[in-house]
DODRENTOR-219071 format. One record per residue (C-alpha): x, y, z. Coordinates in steps of 0.05 Angstrom, whole numbers, plus 32768, in hexadecimal, padded with zeros to 4 digits. Each point is the difference from the previous one (the first is absolute). Layout:
BEGIN
+------+------+------+
|   px |   py |   pz |
+------+------+------+
|    X |    Y |    Z |
...
+------+------+------+
***
This chain:
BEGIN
+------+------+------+
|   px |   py |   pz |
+------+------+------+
| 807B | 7A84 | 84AD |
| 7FEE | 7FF1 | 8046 |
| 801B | 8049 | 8013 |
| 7FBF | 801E | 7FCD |
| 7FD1 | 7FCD | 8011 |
| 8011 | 8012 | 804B |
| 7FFF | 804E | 7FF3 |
| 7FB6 | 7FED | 7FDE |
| 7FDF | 7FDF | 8039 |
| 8025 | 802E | 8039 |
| 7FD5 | 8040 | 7FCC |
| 7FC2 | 7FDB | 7FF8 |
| 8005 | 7FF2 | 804E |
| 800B | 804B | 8012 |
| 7FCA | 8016 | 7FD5 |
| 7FCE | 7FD5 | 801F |
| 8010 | 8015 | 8042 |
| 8005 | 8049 | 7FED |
| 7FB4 | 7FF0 | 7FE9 |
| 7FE3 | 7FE4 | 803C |
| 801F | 8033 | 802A |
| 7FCF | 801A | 801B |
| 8025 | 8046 | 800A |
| 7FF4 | 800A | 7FB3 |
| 7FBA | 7FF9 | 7FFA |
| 7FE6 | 8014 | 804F |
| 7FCE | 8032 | 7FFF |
| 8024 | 804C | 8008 |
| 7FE4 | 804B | 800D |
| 7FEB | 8022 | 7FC4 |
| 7FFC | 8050 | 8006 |
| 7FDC | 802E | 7FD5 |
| 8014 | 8043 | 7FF4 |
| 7FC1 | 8025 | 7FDC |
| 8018 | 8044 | 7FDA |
| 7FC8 | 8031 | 7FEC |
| 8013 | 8028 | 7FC3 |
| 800B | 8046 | 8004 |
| 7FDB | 8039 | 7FF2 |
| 7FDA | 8007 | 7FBA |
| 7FC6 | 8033 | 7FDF |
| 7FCA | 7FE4 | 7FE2 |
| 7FFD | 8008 | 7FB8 |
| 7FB0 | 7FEE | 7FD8 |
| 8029 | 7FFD | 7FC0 |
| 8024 | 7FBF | 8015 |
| 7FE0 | 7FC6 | 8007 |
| 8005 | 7FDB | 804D |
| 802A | 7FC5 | 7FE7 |
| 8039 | 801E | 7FF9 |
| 7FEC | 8035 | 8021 |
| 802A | 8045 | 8007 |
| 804F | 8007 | 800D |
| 800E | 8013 | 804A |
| 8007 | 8057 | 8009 |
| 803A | 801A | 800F |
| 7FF3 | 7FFA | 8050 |
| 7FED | 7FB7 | 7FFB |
| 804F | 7FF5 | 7FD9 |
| 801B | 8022 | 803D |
| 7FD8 | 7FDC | 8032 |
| 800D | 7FB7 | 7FDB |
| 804D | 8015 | 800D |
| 7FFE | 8008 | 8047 |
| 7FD8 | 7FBF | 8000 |
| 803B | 7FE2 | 7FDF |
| 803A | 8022 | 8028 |
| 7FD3 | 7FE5 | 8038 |
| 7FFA | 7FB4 | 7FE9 |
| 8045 | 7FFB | 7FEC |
| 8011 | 8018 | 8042 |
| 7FE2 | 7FBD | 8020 |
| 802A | 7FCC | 8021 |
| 7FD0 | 7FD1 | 7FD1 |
| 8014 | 7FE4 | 7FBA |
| 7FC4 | 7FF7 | 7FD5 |
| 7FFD | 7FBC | 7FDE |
| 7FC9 | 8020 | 7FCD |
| 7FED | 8042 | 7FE7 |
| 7FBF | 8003 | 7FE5 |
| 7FD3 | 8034 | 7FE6 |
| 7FBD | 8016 | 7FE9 |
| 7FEF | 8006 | 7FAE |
| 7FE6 | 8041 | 8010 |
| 802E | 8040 | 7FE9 |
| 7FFD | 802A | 8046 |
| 8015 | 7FBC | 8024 |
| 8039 | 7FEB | 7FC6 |
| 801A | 804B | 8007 |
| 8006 | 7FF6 | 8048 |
| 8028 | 7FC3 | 7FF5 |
| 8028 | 8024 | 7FD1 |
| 8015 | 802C | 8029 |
| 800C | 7FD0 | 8035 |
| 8025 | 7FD7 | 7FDA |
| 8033 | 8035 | 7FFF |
| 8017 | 7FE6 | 8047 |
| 8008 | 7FBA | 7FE8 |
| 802F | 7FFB | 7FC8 |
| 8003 | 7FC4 | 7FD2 |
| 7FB4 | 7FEC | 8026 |
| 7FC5 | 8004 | 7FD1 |
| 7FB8 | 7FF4 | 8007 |
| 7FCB | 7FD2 | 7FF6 |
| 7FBB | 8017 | 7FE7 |
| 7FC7 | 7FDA | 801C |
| 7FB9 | 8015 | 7FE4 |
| 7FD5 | 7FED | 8036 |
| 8026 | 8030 | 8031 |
| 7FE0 | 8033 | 7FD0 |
| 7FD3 | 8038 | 8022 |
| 7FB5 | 7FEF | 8009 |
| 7FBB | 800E | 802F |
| 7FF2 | 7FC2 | 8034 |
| 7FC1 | 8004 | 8022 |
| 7FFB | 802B | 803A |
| 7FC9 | 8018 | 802F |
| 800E | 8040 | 7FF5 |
| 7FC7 | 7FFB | 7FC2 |
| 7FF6 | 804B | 7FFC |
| 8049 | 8001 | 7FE3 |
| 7FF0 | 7FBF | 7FD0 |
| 7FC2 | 8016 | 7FE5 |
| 8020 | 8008 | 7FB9 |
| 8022 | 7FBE | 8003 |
| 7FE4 | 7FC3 | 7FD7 |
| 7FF7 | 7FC0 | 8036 |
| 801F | 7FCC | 7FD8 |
| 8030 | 8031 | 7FF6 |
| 800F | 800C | 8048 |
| 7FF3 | 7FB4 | 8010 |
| 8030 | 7FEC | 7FC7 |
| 803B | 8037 | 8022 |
| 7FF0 | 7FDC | 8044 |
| 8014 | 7FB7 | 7FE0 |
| 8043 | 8015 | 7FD6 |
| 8015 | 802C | 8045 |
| 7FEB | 7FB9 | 801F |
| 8031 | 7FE6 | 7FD3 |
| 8036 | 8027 | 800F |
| 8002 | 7FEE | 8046 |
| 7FF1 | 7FB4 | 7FF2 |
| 8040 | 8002 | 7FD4 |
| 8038 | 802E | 8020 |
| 7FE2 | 8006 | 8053 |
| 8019 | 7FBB | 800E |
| 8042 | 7FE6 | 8022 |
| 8049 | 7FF7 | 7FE2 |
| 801A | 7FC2 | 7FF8 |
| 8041 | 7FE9 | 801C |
| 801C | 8047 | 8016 |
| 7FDC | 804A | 8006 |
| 7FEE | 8032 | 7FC7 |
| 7FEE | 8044 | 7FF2 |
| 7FCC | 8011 | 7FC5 |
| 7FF5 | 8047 | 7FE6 |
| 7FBE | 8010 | 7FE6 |
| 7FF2 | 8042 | 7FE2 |
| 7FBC | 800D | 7FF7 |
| 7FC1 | 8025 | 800F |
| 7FE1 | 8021 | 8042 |
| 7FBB | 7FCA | 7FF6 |
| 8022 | 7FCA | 7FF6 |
| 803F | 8006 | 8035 |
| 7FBE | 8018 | 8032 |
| 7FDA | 7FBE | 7FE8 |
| 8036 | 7FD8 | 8018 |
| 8007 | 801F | 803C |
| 7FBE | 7FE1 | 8016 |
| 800F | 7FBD | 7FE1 |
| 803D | 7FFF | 8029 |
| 7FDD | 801E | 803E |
| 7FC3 | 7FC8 | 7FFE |
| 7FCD | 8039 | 8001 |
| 7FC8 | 800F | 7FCE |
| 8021 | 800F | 7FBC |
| 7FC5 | 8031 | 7FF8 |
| 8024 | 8035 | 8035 |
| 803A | 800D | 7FCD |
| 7FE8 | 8047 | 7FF5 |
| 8007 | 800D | 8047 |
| 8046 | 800C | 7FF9 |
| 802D | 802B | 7FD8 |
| 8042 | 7FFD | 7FEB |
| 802D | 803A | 7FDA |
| 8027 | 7FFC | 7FBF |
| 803C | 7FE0 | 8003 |
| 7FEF | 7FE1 | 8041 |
| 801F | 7FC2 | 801B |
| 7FD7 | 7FC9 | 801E |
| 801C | 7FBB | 8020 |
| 7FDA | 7FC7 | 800C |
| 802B | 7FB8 | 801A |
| 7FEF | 7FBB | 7FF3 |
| 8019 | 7FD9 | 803A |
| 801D | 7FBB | 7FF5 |
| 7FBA | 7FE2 | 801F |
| 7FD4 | 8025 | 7FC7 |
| 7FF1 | 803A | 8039 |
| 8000 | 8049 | 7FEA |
| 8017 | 803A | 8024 |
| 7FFC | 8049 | 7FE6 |
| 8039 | 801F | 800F |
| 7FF1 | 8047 | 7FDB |
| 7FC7 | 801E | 7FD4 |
| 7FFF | 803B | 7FE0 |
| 804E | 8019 | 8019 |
| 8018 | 8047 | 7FEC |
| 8035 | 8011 | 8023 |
| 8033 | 7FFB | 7FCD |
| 7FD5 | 803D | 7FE1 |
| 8008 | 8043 | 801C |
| 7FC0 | 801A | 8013 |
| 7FF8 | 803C | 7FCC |
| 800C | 7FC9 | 7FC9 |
| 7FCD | 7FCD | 8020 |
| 7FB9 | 7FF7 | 7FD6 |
| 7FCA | 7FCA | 7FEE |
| 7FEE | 7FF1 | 804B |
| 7FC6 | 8019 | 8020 |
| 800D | 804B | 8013 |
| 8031 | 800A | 7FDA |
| 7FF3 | 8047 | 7FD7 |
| 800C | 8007 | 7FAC |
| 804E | 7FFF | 7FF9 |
| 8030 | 800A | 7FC2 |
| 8039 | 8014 | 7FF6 |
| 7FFF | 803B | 7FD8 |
| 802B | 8044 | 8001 |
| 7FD3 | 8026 | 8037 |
| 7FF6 | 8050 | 7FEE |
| 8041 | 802E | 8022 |
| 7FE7 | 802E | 8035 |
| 8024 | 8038 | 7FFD |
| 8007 | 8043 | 8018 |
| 801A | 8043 | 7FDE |
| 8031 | 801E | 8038 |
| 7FF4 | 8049 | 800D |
| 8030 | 8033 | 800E |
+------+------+------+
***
């Protein structure tokens, strides 16, 4: 009797140090890994929520976004995704490079219009609409852009070019409104870390190179890709 009553207090004793430790619950780095989704063609006969199915270039550029993740030294504590269709296609197909992961679908990482200054490009835009994109982006970054606790993590967002660009300046410090002044491509990866001390740096915005260039689209410059079976030129051989 004295052995279980002694076994008791010795467990209730290491569970009550294991809870003060401070090592469990000290603040950690948090990093944020923001996937674009891949190519897609608009379609007037769908509605925007769900929106259309990525093309057959945004498939092929979500795998190399996969083959790319997977190919980090990082494991990713969470997997989360957009309820959109291009952005849960995306994830799909990156999912493919994590077997036995799945994702989490979070509807405010869905795609929207924040404000911007850029107001010839927002003149069709509703502003409570804009203002109430602004808030759930807001959101977003209140809820996942903070630090670990107790050891680092890894998050996976896959989402939308406004809203990865939104929080871009949230994490920057500068004028939300100046989200339109960059651009990032389908399937690109952007990284963004939360340092133990609440700090942000951005590591990456916008990153390609896991794309080969002909295969690249979405970002500024980039021309009208698909990937289509281009007309043979040929020639008739004379004798």
């Amino acid at each position: 009797m004295l052995r279980v009553f002694a076994g008791i207090v010795g467990l209730v004793m290491a569970m009550t140090v294991h809870a003060t430790d401070p090592s469990t619950t000290a603040p950690a780095a948090r990093t944020i890994v923001l996937v674009r989704h891949g190519n897609y063609v608009d379609d007037d006969a769908i509605p925007d929520m769900p929106g259309p199915h990525l093309s057959p270039l945004g498939v092929a550029q979500a795998y190399l976004a996969g083959a790319r993740l997977a190919g980090l030294p990082e494991h990713f504590d969470a997997l989360l995704v957009s309820p959109m269709q291009r952005a849960r296609d995306t994830a799909a197909a990156i999912d493919r490079s994590f077997p036995g992961r799945t994702f989490t679908v979070v509807d405010d990482l869905a795609e929207c219009t924040p404000p911007t200054r850029r107001v010839e490009v927002t003149a069709h835009e509703k502003p409570a609409d804009m203002a109430a994109c602004a808030a759930r982006l807001d959101r977003v970054f209140a809820r996942y852009f903070v630090p670990a606790s107790g050891h680092a993590e890894t998050e996976m967002l896959v989402c939308h070019g406004n809203v990865i660009r939104y929080l871009v300046t949230r994490a920057l410090g500068v004028d939300t409104k100046a989200w339109l002044e960059m651009s990032v491509g389908n399937a690109s990866i952007t990284t963004i870390r939360v340092e133990a001390d609440g700090r942000y740096k951005v590591i990456a915005v916008g990153d390609v190179g896991h794309i080969p260039p002909n295969l690249r689209s979405g970002a500024t410059g980039d021309p009208p890709r698909d990937l289509a079976i281009p007309q043979l030129s040929t020639t008739t051989p004379t004798r």
